[in-house]
C-alpha positions in Angstrom: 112.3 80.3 122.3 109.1 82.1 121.0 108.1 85.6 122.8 105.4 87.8 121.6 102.6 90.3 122.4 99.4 91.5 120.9 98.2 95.5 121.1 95.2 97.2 119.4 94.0 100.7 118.7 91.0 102.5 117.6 91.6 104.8 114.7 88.8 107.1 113.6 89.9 107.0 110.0 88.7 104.6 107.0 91.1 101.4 107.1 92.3 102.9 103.4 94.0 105.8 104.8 95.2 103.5 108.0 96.9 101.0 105.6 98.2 104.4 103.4 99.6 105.7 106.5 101.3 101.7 107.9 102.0 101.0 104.3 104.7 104.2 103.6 108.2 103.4 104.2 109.2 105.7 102.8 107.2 108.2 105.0 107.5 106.1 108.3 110.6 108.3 109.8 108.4 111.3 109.8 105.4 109.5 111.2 106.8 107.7 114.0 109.1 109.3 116.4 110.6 105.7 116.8 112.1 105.7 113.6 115.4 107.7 113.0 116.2 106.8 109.3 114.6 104.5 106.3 116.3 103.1 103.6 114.6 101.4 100.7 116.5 98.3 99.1 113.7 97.9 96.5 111.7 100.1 94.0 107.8 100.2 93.7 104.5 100.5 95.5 104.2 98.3 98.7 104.3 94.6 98.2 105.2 90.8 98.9 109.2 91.5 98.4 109.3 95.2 99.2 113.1 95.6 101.7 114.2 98.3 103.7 117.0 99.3 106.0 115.1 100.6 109.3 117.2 102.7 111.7 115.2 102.8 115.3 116.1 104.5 118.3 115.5 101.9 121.7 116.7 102.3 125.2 118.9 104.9 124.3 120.8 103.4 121.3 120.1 103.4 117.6 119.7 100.0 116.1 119.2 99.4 112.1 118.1 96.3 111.2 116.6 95.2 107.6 112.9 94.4 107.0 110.9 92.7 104.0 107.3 92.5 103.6 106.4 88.7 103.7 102.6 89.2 103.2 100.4 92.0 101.9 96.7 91.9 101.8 95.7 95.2 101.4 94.1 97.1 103.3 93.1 94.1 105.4 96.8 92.7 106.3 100.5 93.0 105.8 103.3 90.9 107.5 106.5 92.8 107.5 110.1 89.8 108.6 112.9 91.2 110.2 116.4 88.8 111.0 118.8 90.6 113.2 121.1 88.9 115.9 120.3 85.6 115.7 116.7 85.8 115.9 113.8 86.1 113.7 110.9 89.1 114.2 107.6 89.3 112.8 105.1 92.3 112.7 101.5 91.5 111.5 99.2 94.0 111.0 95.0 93.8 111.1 93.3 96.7 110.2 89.0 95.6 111.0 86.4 97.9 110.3 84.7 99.1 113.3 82.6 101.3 115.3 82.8 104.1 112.6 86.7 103.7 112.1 89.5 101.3 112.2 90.8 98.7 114.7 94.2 98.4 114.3 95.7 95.4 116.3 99.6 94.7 115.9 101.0 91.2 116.6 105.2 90.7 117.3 107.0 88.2 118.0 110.5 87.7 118.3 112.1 83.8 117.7 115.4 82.9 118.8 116.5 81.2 115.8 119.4 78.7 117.8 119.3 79.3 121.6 122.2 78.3 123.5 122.1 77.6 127.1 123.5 81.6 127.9 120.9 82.7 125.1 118.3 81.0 127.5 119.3 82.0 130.8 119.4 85.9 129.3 116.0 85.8 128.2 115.2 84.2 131.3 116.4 87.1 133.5 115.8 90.0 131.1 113.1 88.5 128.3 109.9 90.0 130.0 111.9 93.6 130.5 112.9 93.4 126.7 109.3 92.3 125.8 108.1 95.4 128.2 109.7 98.3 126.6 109.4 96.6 123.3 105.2 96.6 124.2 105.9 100.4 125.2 107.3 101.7 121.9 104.5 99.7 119.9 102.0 101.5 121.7 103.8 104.5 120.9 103.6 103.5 117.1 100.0 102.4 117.6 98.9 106.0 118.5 101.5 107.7 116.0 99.9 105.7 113.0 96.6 106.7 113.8 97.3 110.2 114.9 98.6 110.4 111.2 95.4 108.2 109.4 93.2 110.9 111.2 94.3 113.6 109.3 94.5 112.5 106.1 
């Protein structure tokens, strides 16, 4: 049980300062309004390997969940894993140069790692409602990230 979604946005900054800006834990908290607390798990610059402990805020609750970069291409690509509840997430990042700036496009996707027949039947009835307000906050992200790349 695979669900996922695609957004872009244009950012009128150099793709260095947009992959400065998606590649600082550290400083994610006070960049996206999303994102309540960071905890780092490993030392040194960005990386294959770099962990954290992310604590978001979604529908009303906090939820932390611990995140590893899988792939790092910089400032082309990164690939950041997440395991939480029985399910695998990916974020992928692209970062293109265009039209004077940056196209950022985001890919998640969440994977159920062992559905069972209830695991099913709730992401039947509430899977496109999850994957809806999950599309919102990315957005949100989208336009936080480059609000920050365009004043560096």
């Amino acid at each position: 049980m695979d669900h996922g979604t695609t957004l872009s946005q244009h950012v009128n900054a150099s793709r260095e300062k947009v992959w400065a800006v998606i590649s600082d834990i550290p400083g994610s908290a006070r960049t996206l309004s999303g994102v309540k607390a960071i905890q780092m798990l490993s030392e040194g610059s960005y990386g294959v390997g770099t962990r954290w402990r992310e604590t978001r805020a979604m529908m009303g609750r906090e939820e932390t969940g611990e995140m590893h970069v899988a792939e790092c291409d910089p400032p082309r690509a990164t690939t950041v894993k997440a395991r939480q509840g029985g399910a695998d997430y990916t974020t992928r990042f692209t970062l293109e140069e265009r039209d004077g700036g940056t196209e950022l496009a985001l890919f998640f996707g969440a994977e159920v790692l062992k559905p069972t027949f209830f695991s099913r039947v709730l992401m039947a009835a509430f899977g496109k409602l999850g994957m809806s307000v999950t599309r919102k906050a990315l957005a949100k992200d989208l336009v936080e990230i480059a609000a920050k790349a365009e004043t560096l």
